[in-house]
KEKE-3310 file (N, C-alpha, C; in steps of 0.2 Angstrom, whole numbers, plus 5000, padded with zeros to 4 digits):
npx = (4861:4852:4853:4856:4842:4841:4837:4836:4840:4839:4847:4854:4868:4869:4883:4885:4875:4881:4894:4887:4882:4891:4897:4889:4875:4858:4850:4835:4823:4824:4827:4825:4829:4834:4831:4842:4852:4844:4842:4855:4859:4848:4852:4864:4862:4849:4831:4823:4825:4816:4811:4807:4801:4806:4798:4784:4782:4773:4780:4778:4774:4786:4797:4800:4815:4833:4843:4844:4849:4858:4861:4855:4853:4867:4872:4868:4877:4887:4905:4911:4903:4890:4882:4865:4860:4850:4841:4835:4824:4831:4840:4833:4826:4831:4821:4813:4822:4822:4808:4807:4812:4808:4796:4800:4807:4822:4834:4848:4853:4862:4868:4876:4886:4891:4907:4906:4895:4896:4899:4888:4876:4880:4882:4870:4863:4871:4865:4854:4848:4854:4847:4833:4833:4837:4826:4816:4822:4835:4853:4865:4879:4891:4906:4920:4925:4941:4941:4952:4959:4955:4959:4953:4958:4957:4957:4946:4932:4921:4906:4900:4883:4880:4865:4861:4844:4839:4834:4844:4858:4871:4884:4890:4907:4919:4925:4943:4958:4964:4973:4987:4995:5009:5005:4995:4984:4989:4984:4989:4993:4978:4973:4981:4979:4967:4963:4961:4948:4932:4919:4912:4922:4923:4931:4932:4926:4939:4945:4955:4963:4961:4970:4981:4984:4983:4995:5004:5003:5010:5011:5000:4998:4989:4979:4984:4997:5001:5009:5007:5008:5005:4997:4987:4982:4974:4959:4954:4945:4945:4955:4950:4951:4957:4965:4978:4980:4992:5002:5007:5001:4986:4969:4963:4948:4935:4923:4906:4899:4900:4907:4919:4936:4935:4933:4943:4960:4973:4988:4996:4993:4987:4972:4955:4949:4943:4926:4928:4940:4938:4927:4936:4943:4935:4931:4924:4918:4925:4916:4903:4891:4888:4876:4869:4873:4888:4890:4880:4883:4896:4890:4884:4893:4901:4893:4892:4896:4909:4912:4920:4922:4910:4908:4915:4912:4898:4902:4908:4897:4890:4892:4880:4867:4867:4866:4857:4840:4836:4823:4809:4800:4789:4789:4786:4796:4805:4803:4814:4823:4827:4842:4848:4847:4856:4870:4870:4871:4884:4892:4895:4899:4913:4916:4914:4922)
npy = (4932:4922:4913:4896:4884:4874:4859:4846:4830:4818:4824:4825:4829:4841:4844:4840:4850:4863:4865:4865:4878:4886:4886:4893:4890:4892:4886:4878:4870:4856:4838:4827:4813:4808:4819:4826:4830:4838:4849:4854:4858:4865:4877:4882:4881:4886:4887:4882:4865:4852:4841:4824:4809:4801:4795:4796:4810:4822:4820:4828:4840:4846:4860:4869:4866:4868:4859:4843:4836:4824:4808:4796:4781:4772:4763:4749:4746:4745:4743:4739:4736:4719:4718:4722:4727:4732:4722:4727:4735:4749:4749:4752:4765:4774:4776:4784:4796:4794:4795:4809:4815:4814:4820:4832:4835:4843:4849:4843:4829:4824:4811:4804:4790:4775:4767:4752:4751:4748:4737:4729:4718:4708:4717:4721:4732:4747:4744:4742:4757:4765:4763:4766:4779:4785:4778:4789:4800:4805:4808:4797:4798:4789:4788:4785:4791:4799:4807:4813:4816:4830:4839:4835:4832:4817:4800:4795:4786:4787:4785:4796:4799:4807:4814:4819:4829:4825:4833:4843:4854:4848:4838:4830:4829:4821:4831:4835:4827:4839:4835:4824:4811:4817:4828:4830:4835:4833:4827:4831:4844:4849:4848:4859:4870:4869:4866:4879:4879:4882:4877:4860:4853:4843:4830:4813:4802:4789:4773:4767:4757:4758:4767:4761:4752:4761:4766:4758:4760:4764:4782:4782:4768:4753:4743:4729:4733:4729:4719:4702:4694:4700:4705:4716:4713:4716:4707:4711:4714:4724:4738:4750:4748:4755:4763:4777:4791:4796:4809:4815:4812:4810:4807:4791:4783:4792:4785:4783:4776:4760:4754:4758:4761:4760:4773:4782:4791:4801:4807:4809:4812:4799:4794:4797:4805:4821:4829:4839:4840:4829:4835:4845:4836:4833:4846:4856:4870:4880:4887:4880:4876:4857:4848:4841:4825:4818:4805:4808:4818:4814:4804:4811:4819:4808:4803:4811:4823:4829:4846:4853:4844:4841:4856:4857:4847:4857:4865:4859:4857:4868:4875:4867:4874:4884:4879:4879:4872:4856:4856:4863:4876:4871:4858:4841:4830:4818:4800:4789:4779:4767:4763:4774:4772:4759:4765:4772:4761:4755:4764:4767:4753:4754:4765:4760:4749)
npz = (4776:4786:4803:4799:4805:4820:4825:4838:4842:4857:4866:4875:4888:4880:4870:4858:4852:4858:4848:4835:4838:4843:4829:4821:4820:4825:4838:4840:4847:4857:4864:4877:4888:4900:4916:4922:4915:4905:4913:4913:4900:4899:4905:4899:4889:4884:4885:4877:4877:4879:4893:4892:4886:4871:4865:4866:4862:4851:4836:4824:4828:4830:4829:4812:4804:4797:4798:4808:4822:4832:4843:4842:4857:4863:4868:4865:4853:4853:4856:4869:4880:4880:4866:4857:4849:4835:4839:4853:4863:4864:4857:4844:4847:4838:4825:4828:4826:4812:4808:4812:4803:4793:4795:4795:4787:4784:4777:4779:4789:4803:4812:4826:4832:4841:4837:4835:4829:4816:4814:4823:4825:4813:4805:4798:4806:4803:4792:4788:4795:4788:4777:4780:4781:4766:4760:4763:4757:4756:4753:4760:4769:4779:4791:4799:4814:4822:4833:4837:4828:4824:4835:4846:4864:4866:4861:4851:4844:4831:4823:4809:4805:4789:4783:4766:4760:4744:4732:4735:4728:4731:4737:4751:4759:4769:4782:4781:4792:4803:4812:4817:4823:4827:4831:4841:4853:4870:4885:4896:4891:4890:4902:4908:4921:4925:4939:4945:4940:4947:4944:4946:4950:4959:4969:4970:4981:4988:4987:4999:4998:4984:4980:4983:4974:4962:4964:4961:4946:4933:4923:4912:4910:4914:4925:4920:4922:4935:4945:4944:4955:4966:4980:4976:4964:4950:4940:4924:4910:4901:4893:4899:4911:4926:4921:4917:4915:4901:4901:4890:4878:4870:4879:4884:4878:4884:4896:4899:4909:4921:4935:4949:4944:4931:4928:4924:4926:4934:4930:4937:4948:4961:4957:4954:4939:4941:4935:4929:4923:4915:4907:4900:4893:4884:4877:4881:4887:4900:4908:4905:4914:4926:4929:4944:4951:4955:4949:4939:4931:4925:4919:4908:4903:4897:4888:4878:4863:4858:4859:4850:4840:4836:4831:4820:4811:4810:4801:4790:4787:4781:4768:4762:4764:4755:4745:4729:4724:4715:4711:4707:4715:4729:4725:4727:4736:4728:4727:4735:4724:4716:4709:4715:4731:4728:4724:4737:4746:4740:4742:4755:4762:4755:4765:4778:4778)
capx = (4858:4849:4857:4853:4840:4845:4833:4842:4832:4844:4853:4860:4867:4872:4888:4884:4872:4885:4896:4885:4879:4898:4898:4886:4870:4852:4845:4827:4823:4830:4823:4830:4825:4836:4832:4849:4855:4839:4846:4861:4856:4843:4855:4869:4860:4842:4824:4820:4825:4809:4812:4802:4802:4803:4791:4777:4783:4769:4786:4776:4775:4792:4797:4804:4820:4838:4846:4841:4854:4855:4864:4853:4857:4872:4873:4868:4878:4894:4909:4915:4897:4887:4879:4860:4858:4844:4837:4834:4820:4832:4843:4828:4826:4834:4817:4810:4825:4818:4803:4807:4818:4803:4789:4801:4812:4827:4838:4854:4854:4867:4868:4879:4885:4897:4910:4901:4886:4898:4898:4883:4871:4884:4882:4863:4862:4871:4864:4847:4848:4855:4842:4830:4834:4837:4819:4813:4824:4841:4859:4866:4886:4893:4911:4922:4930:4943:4941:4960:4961:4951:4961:4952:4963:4954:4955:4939:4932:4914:4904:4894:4880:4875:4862:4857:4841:4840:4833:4851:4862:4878:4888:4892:4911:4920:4931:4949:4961:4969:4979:4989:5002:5016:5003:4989:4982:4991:4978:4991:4990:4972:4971:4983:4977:4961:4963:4958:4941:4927:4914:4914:4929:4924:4936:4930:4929:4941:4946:4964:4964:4964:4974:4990:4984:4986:5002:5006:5001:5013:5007:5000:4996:4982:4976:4989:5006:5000:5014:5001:5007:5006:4992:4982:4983:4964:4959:4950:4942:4946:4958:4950:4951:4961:4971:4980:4983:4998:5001:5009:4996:4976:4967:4961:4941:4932:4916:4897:4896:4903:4910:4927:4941:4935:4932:4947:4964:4975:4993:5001:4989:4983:4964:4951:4948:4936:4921:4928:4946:4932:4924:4940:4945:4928:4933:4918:4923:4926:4910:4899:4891:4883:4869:4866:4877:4895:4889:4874:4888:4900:4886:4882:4898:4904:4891:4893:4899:4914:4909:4926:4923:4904:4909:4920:4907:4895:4907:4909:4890:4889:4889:4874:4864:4867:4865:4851:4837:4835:4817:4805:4796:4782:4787:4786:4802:4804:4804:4823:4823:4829:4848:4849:4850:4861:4877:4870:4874:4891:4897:4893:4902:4917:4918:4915:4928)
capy = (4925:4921:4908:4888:4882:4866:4854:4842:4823:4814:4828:4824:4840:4847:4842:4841:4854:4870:4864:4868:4885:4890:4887:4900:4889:4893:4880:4881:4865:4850:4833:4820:4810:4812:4824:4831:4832:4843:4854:4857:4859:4869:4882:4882:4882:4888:4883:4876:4859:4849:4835:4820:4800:4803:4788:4800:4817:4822:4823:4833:4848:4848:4866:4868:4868:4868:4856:4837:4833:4819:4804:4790:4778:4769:4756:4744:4746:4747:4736:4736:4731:4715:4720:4719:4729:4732:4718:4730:4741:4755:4751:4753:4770:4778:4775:4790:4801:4795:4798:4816:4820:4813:4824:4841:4837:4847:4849:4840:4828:4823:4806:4802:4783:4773:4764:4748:4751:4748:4730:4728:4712:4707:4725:4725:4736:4752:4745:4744:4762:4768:4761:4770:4787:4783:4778:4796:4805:4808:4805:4798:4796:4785:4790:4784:4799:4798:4814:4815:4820:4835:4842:4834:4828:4809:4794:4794:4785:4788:4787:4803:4797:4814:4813:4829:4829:4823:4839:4847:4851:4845:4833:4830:4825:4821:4836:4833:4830:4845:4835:4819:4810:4820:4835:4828:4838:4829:4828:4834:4852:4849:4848:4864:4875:4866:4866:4885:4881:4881:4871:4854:4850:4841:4825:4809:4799:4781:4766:4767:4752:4759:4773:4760:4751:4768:4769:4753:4758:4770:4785:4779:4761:4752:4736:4725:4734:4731:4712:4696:4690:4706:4705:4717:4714:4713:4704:4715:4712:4730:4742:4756:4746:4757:4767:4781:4796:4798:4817:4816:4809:4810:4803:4784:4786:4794:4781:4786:4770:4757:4758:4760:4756:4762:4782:4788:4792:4806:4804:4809:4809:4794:4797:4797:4814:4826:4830:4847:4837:4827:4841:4849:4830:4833:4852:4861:4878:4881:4891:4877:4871:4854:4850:4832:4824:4817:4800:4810:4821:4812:4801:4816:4819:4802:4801:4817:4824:4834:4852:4854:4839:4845:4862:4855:4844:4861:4870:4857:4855:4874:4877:4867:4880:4890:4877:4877:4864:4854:4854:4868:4878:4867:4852:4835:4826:4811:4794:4787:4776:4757:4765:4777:4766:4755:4769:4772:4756:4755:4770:4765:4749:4756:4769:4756:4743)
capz = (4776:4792:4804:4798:4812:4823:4830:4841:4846:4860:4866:4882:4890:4873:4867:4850:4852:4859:4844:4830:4839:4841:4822:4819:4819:4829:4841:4840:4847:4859:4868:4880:4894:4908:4917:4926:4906:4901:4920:4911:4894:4898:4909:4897:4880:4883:4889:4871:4877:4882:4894:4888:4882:4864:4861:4868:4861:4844:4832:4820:4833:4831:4826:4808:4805:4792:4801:4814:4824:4839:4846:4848:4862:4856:4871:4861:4848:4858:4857:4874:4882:4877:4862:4856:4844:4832:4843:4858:4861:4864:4850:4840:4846:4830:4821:4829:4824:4806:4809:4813:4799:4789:4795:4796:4781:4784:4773:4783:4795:4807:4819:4828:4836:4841:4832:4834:4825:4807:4817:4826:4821:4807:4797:4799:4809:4799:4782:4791:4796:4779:4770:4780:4777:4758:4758:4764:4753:4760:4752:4765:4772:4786:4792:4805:4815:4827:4838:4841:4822:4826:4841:4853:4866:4868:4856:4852:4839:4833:4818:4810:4798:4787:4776:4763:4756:4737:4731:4738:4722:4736:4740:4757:4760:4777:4784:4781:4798:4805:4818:4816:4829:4825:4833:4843:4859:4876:4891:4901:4889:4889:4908:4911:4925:4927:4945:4947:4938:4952:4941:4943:4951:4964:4968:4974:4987:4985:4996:5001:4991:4976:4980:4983:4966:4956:4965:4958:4939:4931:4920:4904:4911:4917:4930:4919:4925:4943:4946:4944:4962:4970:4982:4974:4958:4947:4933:4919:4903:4896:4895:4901:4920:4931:4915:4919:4908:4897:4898:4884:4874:4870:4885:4879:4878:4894:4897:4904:4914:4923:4942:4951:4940:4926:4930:4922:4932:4933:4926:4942:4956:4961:4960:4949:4937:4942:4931:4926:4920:4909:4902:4896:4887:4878:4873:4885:4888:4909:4909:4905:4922:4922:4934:4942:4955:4950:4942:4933:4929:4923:4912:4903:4900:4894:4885:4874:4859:4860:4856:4845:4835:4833:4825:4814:4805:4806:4798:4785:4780:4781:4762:4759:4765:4751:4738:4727:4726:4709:4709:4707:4721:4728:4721:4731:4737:4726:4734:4733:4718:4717:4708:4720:4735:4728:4724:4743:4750:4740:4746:4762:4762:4755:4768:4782:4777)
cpx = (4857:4853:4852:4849:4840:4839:4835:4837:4840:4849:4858:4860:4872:4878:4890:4882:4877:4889:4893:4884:4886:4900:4891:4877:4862:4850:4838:4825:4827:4825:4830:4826:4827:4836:4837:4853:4852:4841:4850:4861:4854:4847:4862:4867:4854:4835:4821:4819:4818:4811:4806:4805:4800:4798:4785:4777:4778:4777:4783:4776:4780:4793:4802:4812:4825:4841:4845:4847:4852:4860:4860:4854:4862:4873:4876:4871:4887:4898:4911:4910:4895:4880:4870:4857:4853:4838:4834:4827:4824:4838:4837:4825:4828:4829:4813:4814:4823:4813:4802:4807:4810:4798:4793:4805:4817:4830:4844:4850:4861:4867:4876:4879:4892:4900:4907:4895:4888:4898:4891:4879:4875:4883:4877:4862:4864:4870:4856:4844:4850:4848:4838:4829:4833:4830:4816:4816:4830:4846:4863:4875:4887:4902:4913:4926:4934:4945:4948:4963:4961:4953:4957:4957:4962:4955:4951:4935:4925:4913:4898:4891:4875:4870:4859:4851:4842:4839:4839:4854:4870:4880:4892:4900:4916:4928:4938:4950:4964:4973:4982:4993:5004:5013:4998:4990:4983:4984:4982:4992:4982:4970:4976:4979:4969:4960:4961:4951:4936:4921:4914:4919:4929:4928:4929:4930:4932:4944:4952:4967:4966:4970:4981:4990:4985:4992:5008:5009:5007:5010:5007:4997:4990:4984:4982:4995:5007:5004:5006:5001:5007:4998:4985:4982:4975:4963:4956:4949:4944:4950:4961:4951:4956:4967:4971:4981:4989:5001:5004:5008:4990:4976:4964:4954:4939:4924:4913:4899:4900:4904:4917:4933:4941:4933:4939:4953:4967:4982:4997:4999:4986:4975:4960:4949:4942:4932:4922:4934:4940:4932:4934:4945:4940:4927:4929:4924:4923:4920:4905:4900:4888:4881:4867:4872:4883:4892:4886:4880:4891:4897:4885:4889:4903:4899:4889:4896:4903:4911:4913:4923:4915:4902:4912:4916:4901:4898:4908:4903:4888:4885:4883:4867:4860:4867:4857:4847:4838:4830:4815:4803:4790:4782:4788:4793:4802:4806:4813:4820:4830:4840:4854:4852:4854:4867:4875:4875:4882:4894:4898:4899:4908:4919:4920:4921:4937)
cpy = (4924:4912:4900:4887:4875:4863:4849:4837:4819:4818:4830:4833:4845:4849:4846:4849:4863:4869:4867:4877:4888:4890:4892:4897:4890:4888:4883:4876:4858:4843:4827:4818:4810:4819:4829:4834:4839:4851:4858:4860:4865:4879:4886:4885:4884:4883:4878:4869:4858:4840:4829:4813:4804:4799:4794:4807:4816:4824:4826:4838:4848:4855:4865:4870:4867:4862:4850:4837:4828:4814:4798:4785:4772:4763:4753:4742:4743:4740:4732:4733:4723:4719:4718:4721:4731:4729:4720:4734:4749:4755:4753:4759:4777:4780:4782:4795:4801:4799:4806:4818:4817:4817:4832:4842:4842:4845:4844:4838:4826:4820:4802:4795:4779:4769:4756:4746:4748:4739:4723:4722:4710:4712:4726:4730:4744:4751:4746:4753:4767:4770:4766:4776:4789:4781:4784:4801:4807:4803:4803:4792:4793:4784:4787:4790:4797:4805:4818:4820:4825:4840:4841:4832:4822:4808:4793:4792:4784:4790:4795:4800:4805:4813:4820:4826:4828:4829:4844:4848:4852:4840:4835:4826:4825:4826:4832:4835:4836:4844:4828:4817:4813:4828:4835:4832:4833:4831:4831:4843:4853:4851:4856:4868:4875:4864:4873:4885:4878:4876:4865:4849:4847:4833:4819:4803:4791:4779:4765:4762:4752:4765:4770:4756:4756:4768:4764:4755:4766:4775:4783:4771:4762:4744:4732:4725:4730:4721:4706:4694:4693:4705:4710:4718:4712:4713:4710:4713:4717:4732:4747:4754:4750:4762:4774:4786:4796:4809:4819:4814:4810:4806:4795:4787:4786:4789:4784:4781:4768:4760:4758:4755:4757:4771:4786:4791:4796:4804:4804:4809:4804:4795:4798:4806:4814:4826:4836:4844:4834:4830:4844:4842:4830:4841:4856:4865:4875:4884:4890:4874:4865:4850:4842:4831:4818:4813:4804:4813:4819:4806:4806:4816:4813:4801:4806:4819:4828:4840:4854:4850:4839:4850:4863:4851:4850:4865:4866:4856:4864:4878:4874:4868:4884:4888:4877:4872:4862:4855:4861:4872:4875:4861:4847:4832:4821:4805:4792:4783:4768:4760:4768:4773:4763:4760:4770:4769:4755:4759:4770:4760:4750:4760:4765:4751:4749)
cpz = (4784:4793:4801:4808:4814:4827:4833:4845:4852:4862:4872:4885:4885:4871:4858:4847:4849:4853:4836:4834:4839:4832:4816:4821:4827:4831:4842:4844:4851:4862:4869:4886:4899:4909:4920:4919:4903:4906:4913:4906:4896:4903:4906:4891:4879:4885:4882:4872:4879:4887:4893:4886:4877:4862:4861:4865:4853:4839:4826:4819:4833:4828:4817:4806:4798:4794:4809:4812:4828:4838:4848:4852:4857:4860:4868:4854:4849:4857:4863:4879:4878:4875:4861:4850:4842:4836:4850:4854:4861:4858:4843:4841:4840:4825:4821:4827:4816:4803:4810:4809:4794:4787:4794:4789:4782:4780:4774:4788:4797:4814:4819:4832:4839:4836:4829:4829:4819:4810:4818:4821:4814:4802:4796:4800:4806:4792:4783:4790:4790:4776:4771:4778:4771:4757:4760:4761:4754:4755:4757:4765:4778:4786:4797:4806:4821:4828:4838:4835:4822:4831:4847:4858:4869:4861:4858:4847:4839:4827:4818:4804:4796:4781:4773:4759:4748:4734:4730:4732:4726:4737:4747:4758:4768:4775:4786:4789:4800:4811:4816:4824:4830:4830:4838:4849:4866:4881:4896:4898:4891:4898:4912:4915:4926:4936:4948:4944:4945:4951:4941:4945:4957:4965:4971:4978:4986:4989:4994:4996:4987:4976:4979:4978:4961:4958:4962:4949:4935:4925:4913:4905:4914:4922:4927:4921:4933:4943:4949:4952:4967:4972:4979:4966:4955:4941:4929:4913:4898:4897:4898:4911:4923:4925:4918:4915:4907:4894:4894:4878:4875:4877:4881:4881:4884:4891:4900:4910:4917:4929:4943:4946:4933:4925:4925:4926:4931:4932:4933:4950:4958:4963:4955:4947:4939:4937:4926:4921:4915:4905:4897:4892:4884:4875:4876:4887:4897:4911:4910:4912:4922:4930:4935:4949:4951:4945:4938:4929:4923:4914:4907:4898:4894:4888:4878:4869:4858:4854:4851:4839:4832:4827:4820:4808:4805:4804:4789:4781:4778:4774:4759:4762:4763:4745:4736:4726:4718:4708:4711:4715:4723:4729:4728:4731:4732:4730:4730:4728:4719:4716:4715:4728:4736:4728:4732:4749:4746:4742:4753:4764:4761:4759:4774:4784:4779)
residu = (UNK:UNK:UNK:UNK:UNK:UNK:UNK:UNK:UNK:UNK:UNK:UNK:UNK:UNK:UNK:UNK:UNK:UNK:UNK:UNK:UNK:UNK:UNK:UNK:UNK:UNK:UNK:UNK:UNK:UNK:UNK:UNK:UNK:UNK:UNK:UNK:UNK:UNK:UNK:UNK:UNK:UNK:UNK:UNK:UNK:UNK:UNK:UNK:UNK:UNK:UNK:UNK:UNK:UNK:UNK:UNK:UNK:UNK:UNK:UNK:UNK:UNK:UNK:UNK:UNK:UNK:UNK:UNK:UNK:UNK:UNK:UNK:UNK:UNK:UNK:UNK:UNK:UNK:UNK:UNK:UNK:UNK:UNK:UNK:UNK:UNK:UNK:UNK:UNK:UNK:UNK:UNK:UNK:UNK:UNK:UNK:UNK:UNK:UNK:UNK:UNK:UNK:UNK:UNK:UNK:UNK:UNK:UNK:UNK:UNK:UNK:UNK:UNK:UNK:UNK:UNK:UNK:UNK:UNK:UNK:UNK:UNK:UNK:UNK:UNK:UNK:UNK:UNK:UNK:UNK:UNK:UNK:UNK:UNK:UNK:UNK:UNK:UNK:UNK:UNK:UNK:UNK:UNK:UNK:UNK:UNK:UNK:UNK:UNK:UNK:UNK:UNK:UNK:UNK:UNK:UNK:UNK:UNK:UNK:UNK:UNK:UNK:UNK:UNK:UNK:UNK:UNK:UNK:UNK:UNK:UNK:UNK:UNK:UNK:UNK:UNK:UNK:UNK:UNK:UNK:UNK:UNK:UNK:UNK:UNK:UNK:UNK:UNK:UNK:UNK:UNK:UNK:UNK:UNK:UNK:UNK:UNK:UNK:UNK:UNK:UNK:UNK:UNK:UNK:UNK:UNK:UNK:UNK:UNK:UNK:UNK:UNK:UNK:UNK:UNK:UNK:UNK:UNK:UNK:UNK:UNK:UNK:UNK:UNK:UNK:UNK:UNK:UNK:UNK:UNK:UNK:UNK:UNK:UNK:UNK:UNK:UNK:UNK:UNK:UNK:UNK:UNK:UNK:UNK:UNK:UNK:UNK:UNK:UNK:UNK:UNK:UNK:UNK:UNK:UNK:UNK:UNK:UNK:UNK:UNK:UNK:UNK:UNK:UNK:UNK:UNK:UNK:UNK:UNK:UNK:UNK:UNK:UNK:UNK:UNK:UNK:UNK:UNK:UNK:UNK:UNK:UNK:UNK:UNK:UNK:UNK:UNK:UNK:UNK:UNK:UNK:UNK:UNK:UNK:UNK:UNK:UNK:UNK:UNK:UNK:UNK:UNK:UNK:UNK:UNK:UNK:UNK:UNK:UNK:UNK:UNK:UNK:UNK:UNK:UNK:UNK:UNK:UNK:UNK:UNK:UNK:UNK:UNK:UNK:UNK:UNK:UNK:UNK:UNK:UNK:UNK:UNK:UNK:UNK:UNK:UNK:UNK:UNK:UNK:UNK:UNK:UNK:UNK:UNK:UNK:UNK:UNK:UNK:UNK:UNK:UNK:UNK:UNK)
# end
C-alpha cells in the first residue's frame, strides 16, 4: 500500500507536519505565511512548502491528497490572551482550511487549536466550525488532549478536530493515554544532555534584574513566590510570568509570544531556556534546525505541534486508509443530511463538556 499523502494548510515550521511523516505518511504539500517558519520547514522537511497568504493562494491547485492537515491561527481563540474569536479576521481564517478540504476531499482531515476555541464566543465558535465541515461531507470529532498524556514532557492542552469523510465505512476514535501522573515525562529527563546540542542553543541576553528575581523564585515557582515587600517583587496576571521548571515535572505550557517574563525559566539556572531546551519540551529530534532569529525561533516553536503528539494521532487515523467506501465508484459525495448533523453536534457537546 503506497504511503497516505499529507497536505498541510498553516504549517508553521512543521510540528504537526514531521509527526505524521515519522508515522509513515507522505508530505506532498505545505503553506504558511511566515517566512522564517517556511526557512525551517522547508530545510528540514522539503521544498513542497510554499510561502504565501493563504487568502491569495488558488486552493484548487492544491495537489491531491489522503490526508489535510493544519493549525489555523488560534490567537484568537486563546484563553490567556483577549479573545475575539470568530469576530476576528484572523480568527476567521479556518474558512479557507474548509474550503480546501472541500475542493481536494480527502478522506481525513486533521485541525488543530487551542483549548479555548471549546469556549470562544460562548460555544459559537466550535459549533460554528463543526457545522461547517458536516455541511461538505465530514463526520466530524472535537477532542481535548493534554500532550503530557502522550509522553510529551509539557502540559499542554489542545484540541484536535478530525473529521472522516462520510463515504469512509470508519469511525474515528481518540487514541487512548499511554502516560498518566504516576509516569509523565519530567522536563528535567526531557532536557538531559541538551547542552552538547549545537543547534539552537544560543542563551539570552537578560538584565541583572531579572537574574536576582529568578534567584528569588524557587524551582517550580513563579513571579508569585518572589515576598510582596520585597523590592523587586512584580505584579502578574498569569501564571506563566517568571515560572521556573519543576524538573520533576512536565514543563507548564511553552508560549509563542509575550516579553521578558514569560520565556520559560530553567529549573536551576537562573535564565531563560534556550530555543534548543524548547524544542526538546516539544519532542523535536536535536537534528532539526530552525531558521529565524531567537524570537522567530521561539515563535515557531511556541506555536507548534509537538511532533510526538502529532504521530500519535497519525497512527491513530491510519486504518482508515484501508477502509472501504460505502458508495460506488464515481458516485458523488452526499450533502450531510439534517439527522446527521444533529448526532454531529451531540457528540460534540458531549465530548466538550
Amino acid at each position: 500500500m503506497s504511503k497516505p499523502k499529507v497536505v498541510s494548510l498553516f504549517s508553521g515550521c512543521g510540528g504537526m507536519d514531521l509527526g505524521f511523516k515519522q508515522a509513515g505518511y507522505e508530505l506532498v504539500w505545505a503553506n504558511d505565511f511566515e517566512k522564517a517558519a517556511c526557512e525551517t520547514y522547508a530545510n528540514n522537511l522539503g521544498s513542497h512548502i510554499v510561502h504565501g497568504d493563504i487568502t491569495e493562494i488558488d486552493l484548487k491547485k492544491i495537489p491531491e491528497c489522503d490526508v489535510m492537515i493544519g493549525g489555523f491561527p488560534c490567537q484568537d481563540f486563546s484563553m490567556i490572551w483577549k479573545r475575539g474569536g470568530l469576530e476576528t479576521d484572523r480568527g476567521n481564517l479556518y474558512k479557507y482550511f474548509v474550503k480546501a478540504v472541500q475542493y481536494k476531499k480527502p478522506k481525513i482531515f486533521v485541525a488543530e487549536n487551542v483549548k479555548g476555541l471549546l469556549t470562544a464566543n460562548k460555544g459559537a465558535a466550535v459549533k460554528t466550525i463543526t457545522e461547517d465541515f458536516a455541511r461538505i461531507g465530514y463526520k466530524v470529532s472535537v477532542d481535548l488532549y493534554n500532550f503530557a498524556d502522550y509522553g510529551v514532557p509539557q502540559i499542554r492542552q489542545r484540541i484536535f478536530i478530525v473529521g472522516v469523510r462520510n463515504d469512509l465505512n470508519w469511525e474515528f476514535s481518540k487514541p487512548l493515554p499511554t502516560h498518566d501522573k504516576s509516569n509523565y515525562v519530567s522536563s528535567g529527563k526531557a532536557l538531559v544532555g541538551v547542552k552538547k546540542v549545537k543547534l539552537n542553543n544560543e542563551h539570552q541576553n537578560i538584565a541583572e534584574k531579572t537574574i536576582k528575581m529568578l534567584n528569588l523564585i524557587p524551582e517550580g515557582g513563579n513571579f508569585s513566590d518572589i515576598p510582596k515587600n520585597h523590592p523587586l517583587y512584580v505584579k502578574g496576571m498569569i501564571s506563566h510570568v517568571y515560572r521556573r521548571l519543576d524538573r520533576k515535572k512536565p514543563s507548564t505550557t511553552i508560549i509563542a509570544g509575550g516579553g521578558g517574563g514569560t520565556w520559560g525559566y530553567h529549573f536551576e539556572e537562573p535564565r531563560p531556556l534556550t530555543n534548543r531546551e524548547r524544542a526538546r519540551l516539544f519532542c523535536y529530534p536535536d537534528d532539526f534546525e530552525f531558521f529565524g532569529s531567537i524570537t522567530e525561533v521561539r515563535k515557531q516553536i511556541g506555536n507548534s505541534v509537538p511532533p510526538l503528539a502529532a504521530k500519535i494521532l497519525a497512527e491513530a487515523i491510519a486504518p482508515a486508509f484501508k477502509a472501504t467506501s460505502k458508495l460506488k465508484a464515481k458516485t458523488q459525495l452526499p450533502k450531510q443530511n439534517r439527522s446527521s448533523t444533529l448526532i454531529s453536534q451531540t457528540r460534540l457537546k458531549a465530548k466538550a463538556l
